[in-house]
C-alpha positions as CSV (number, residue, x, y, z in Angstrom):
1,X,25.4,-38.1,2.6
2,X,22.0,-37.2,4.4
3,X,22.5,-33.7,2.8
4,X,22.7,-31.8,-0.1
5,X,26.1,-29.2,-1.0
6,X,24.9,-26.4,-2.8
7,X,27.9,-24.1,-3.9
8,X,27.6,-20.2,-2.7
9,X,29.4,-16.6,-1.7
10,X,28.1,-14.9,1.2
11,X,28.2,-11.1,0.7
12,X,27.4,-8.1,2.2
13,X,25.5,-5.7,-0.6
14,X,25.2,-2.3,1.0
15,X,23.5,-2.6,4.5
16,X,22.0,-6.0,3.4
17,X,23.6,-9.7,3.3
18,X,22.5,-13.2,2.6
19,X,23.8,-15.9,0.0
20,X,24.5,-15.5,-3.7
21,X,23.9,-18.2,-5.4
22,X,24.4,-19.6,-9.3
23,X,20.5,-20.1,-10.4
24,X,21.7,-23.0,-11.9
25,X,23.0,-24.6,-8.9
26,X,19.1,-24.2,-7.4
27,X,15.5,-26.2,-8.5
28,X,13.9,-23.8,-11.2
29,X,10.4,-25.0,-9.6
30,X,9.8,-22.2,-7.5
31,X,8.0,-24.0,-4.9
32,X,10.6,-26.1,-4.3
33,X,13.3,-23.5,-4.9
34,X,11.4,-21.6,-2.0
35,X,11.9,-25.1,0.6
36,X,15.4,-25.3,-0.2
37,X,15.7,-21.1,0.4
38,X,13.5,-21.2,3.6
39,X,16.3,-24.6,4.6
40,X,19.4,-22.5,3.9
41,X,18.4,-19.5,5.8
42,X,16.5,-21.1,8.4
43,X,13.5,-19.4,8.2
44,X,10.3,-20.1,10.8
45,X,12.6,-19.1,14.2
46,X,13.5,-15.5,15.1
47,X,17.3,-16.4,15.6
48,X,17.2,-18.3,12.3
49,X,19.1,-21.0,14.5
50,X,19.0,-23.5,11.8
51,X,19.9,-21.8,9.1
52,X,22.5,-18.8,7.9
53,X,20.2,-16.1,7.9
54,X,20.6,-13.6,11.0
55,X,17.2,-13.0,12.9
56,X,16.2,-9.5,10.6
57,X,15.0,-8.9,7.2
58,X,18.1,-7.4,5.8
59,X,20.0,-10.5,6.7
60,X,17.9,-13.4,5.0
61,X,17.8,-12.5,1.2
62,X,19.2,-13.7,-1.7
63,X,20.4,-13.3,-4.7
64,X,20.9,-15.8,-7.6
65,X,22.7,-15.0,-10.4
66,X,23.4,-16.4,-14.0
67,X,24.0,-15.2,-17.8
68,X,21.6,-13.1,-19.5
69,X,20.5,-13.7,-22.3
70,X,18.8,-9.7,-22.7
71,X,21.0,-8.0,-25.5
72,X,21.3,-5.3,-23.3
73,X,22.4,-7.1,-19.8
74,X,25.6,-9.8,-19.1
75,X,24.0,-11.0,-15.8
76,X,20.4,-11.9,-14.2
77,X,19.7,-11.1,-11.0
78,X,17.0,-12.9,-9.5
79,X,16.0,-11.8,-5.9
80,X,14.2,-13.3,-2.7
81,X,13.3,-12.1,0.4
82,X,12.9,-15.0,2.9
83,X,11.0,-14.2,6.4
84,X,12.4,-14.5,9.6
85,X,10.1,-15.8,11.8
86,X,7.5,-17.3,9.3
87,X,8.6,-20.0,6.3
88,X,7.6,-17.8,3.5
89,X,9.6,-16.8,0.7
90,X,8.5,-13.7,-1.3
91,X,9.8,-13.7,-5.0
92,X,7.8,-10.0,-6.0
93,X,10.3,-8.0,-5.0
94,X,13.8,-7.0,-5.8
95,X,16.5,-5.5,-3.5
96,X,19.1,-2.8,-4.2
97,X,21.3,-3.4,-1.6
98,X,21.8,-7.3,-1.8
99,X,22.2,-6.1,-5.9
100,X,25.4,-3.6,-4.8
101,X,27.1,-7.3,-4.6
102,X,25.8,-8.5,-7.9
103,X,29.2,-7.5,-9.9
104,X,31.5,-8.8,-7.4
105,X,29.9,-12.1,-6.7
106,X,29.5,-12.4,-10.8
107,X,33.5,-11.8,-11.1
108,X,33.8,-14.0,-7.9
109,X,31.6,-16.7,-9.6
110,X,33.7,-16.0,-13.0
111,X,30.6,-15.1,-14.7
112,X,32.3,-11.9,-15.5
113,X,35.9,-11.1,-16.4
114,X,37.7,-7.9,-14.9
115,X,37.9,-5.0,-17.8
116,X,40.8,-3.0,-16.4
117,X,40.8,-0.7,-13.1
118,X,37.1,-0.3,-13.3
119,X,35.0,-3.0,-14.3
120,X,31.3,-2.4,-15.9
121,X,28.6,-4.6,-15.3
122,X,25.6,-4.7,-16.8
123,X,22.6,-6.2,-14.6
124,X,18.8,-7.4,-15.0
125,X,16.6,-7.4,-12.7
126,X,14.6,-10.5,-13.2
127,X,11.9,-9.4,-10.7
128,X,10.9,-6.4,-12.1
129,X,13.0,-5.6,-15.2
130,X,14.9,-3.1,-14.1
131,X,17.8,-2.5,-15.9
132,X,21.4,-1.4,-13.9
133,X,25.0,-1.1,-14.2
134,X,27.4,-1.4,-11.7
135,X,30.8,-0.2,-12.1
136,X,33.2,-2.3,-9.7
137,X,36.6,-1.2,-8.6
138,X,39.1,-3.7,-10.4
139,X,42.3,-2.0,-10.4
140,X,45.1,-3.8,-12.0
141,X,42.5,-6.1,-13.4
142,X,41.9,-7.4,-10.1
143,X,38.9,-7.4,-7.5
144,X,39.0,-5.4,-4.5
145,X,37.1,-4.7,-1.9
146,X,39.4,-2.3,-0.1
147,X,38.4,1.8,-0.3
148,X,37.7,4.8,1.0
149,X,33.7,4.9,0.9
150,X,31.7,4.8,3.8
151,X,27.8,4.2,3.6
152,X,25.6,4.5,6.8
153,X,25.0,1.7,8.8
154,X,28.2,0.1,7.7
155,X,31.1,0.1,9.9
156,X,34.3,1.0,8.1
157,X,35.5,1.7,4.7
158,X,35.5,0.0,1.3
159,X,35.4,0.0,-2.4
160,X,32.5,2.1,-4.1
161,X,30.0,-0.1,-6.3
162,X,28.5,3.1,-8.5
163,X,24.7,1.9,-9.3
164,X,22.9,3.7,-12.2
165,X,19.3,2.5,-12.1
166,X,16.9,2.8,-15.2
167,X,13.6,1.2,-16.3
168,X,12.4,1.7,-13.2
169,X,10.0,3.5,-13.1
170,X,6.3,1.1,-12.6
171,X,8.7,-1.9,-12.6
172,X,6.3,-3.7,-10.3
173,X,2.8,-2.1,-11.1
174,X,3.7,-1.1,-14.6
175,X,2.8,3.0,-13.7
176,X,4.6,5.3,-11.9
177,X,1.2,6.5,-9.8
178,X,-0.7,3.1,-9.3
179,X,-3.8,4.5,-8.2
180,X,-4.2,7.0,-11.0
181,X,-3.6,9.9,-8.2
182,X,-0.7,12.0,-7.1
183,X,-2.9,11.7,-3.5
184,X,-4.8,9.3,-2.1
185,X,-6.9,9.2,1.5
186,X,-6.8,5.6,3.0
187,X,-7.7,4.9,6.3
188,X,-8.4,8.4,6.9
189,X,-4.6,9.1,6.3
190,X,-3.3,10.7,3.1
191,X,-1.0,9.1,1.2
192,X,1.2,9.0,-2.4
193,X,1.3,5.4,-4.3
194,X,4.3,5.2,-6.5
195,X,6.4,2.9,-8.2
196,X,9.9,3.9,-8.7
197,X,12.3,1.0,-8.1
198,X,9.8,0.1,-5.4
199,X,6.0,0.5,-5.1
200,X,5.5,2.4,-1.5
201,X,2.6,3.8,0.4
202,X,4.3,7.1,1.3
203,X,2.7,9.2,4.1
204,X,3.8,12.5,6.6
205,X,4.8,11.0,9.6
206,X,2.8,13.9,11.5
207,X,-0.5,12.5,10.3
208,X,0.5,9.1,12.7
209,X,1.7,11.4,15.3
210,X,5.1,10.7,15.1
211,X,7.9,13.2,14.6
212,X,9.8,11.5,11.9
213,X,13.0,11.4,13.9
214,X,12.2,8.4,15.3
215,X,14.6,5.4,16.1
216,X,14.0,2.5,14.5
217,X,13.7,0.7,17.8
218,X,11.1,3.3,19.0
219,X,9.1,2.7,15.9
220,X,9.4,-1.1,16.1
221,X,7.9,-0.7,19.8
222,X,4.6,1.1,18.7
223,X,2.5,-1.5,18.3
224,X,-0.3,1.2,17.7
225,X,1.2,3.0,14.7
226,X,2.3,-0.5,13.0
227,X,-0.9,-2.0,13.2
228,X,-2.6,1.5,11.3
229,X,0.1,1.2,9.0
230,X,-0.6,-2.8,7.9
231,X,-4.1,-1.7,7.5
232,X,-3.7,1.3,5.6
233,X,-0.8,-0.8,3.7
234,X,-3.1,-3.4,2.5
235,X,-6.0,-1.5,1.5
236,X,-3.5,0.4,-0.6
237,X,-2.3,-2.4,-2.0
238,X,-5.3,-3.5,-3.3
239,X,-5.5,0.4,-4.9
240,X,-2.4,0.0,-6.5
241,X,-3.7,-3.4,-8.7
242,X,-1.5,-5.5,-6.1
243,X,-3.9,-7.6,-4.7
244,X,-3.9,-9.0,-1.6
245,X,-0.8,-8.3,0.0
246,X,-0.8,-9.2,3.4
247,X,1.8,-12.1,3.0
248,X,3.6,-9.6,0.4
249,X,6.2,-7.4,1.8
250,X,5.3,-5.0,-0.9
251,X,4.2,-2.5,-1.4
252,X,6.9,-1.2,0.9
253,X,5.7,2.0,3.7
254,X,7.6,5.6,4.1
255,X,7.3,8.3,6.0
256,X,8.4,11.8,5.3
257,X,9.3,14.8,7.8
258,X,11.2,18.0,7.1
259,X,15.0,17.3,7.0
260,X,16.8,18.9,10.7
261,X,20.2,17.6,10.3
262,X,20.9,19.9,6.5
263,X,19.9,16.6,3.8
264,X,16.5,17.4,1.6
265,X,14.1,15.5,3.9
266,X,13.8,12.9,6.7
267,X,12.2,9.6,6.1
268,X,11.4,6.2,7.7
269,X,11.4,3.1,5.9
270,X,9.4,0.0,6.5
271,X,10.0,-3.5,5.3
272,X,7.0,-3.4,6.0
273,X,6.6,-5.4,9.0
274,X,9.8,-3.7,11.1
275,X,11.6,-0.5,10.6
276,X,14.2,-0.7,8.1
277,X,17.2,0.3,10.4
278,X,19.1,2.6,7.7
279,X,17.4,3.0,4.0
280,X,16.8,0.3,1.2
281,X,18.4,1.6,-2.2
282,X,15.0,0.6,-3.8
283,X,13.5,2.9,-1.4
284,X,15.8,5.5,-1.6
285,X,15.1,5.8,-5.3
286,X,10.6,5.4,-4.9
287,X,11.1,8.2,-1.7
288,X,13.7,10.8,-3.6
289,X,11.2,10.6,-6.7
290,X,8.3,11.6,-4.1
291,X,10.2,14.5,-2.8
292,X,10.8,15.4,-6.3
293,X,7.0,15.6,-7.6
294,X,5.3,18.5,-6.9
295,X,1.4,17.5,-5.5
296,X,2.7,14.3,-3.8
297,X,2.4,14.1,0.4
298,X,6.3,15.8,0.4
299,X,4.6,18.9,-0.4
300,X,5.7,21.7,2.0
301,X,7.9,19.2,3.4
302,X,11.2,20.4,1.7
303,X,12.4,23.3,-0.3
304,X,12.3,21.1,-4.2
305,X,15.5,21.0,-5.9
306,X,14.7,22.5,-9.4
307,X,18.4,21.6,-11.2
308,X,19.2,18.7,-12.7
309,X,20.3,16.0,-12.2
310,X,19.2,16.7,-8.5
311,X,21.0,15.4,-5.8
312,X,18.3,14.4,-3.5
313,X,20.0,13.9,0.4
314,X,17.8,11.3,2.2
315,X,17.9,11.9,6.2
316,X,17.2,8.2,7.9
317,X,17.4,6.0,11.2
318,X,21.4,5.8,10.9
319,X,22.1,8.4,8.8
320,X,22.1,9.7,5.2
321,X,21.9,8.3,1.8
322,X,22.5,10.1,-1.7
323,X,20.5,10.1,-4.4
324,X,20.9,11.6,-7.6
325,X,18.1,11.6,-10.0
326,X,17.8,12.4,-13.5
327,X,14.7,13.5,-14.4
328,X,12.6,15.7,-16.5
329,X,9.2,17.9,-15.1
330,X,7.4,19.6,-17.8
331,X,3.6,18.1,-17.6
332,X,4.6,15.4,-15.3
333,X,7.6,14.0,-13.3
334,X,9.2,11.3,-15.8
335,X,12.7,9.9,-13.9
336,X,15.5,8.9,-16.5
337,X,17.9,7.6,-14.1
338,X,18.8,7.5,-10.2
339,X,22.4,6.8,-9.0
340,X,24.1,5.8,-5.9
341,X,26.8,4.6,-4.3
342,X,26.8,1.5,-2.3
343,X,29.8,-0.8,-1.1
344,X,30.2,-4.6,-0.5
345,X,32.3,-7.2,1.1
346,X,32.6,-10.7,0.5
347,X,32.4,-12.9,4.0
348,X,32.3,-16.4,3.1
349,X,32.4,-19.3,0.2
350,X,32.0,-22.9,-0.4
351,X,28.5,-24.8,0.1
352,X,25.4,-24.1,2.0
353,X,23.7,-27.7,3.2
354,X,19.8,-28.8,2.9
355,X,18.7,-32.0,4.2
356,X,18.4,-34.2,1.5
357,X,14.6,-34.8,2.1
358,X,14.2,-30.8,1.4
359,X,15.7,-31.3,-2.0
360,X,18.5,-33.9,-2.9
361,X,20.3,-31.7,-6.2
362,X,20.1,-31.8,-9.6
């Protein structure tokens, strides 16, 4: 055979999809793991045309999977984002949405055996440590992905994957403000740095000019706004102890508005290069936290929920998304836990092909 059969499920996690691999199955060199990714997916044309990956961000990750050996987790989760249009494969960050799938690929994979009508999975983030467990709908002891939850920019219904998220909190930067700074002026715009789950350079969408409300389509078309945002982006980046990250697609962007359709506030989401087109769960977790903390750029933005947990209603470009954060606020904002509730499908199996010259197995 001129190629090589790597075993794989495609899934759908949340508003995300790509292959899920067994990290065994894969070259632990990362530089050669990263060929074999940018082969698979295609990577380097805007229709990925030769690969499986479909022409947008949210549809070329992936996730690779195997045992932990943490006492506290049963599975690794080991994420990458591959480009679109450029054959780069960023390792740094992590995904929430592709992770929704984690707990059904694992039982699809038989890494993990059903425990009853719910089934609890316990899941390491290998990029940044994050810890999370994923309670899958399992009823009779079997998987299903039929339900009655609906999450924005999904068509349909399914089975709800509950996600509580902890040890997040400077998972990427190792503090929960990078800079030191609850504000920070860059590029003449003021902005919050944090790392929840995500690091983002959040700003107020007013100080660009824009409304908040924006499509996604309309923000993808201002070429004005995105080329402020990369600068601002990367000289916060450098703020926040990244480094360079202009070939990074974190630090992630967001913009805030007031909420108009009844949630806690509007926000945009950047990935960083295009609009997200509904709301990354990382994100989701990183913007709710902003709203949350009093001095940050949300200030005056929304009326603060002071209960907790809080449930934090995130207005974006399709819709809404739920967050509900544990938390405590005596000196400072310290986050215990966020949850949500994400659903996933599975679309495929069998083997994904590489030319053998990319990588000929193991």
């Amino acid at each position: 055979m001129t190629q090589t059969a790597i075993p794989y499920v495609f899934m759908r996690g949340g508003t995300s999809r790509g292959p899920y691999f067994l990290r065994s199955d894969l070259p632990q060199d990362l530089d050669k793991l990263a060929e074999v990714l940018i082969a698979a997916i295609g990577a380097g044309h805007p229709l990925n045309i030769d690969g499986i990956g479909g022409g947008a961000a949210v549809t070329t990750k992936v996730a690779m999977l195997s045992p932990s050996d943490d006492e506290w987790a049963d599975i690794d989760y080991f994420f990458a984002q591959v480009s679109v249009e450029e054959r780069l494969v960023d390792f740094k960050p992590t995904c929430g949405n592709i992770l929704s799938g984690v707990g059904p690929a694992a039982i699809e994979m038989g890494l993990i055996q059903t425990q009853g009508e719910e089934t609890k999975v316990r899941i390491r983030a290998v990029n940044t440590g994050a810890q999370v467990e994923a309670k899958v709908q399992t009823p009779g002891g079997q998987l299903t992905y039929d339900g009655g939850s609906q999450i924005a920019g999904v068509p349909g219904q399914a089975a709800p994957i509950q996600l509580s998220f902890m040890g997040v909190v400077g998972s990427s930067t190792g503090a929960f403000l990078p800079t030191g700074n609850l504000r920070d002026s860059i590029q003449g715009i003021e902005v919050t740095c944090m790392d929840v789950a995500m690091p983002l350079v959040i700003a107020r969408a007013a100080d660009f000019g824009l409304s908040g409300y924006e499509s996604a389509e309309e923000l993808d078309g201002n070429e004005e706004f995105f080329d402020r945002m990369e600068k601002l982006r990367i000289e916060a980046g450098l703020a926040m102890g990244m480094g360079d990250v202009s070939k990074s697609v974190t630090p992630k962007f967001g913009l805030l508005a007031p909420a108009k359709d009844g949630g806690t506030i509007a926000v945009r989401y950047f990935m960083p290069w295009k609009t997200h087109p509904t709301m990354a769960v990382t994100g989701a977790q990183c913007l709710a936290s902003c709203a949350l903390t009093p001095g940050t750029v949300s200030d005056g933005l929304l009326n603060r929920p002071n209960s907790c947990p809080a449930e934090i209603e995130l207005e974006h470009a399709s819709g809404t998304i739920d967050v509900l954060i544990d938390f405590s606020n005596n000196e400072s904002f310290v986050l215990n836990s966020a949850g949500l509730v994400r659903t996933a499908r599975k679309l495929a199996d069998g083997y994904i092909y590489v030319p053998k010259e990319v990588w000929g197995g193991s």
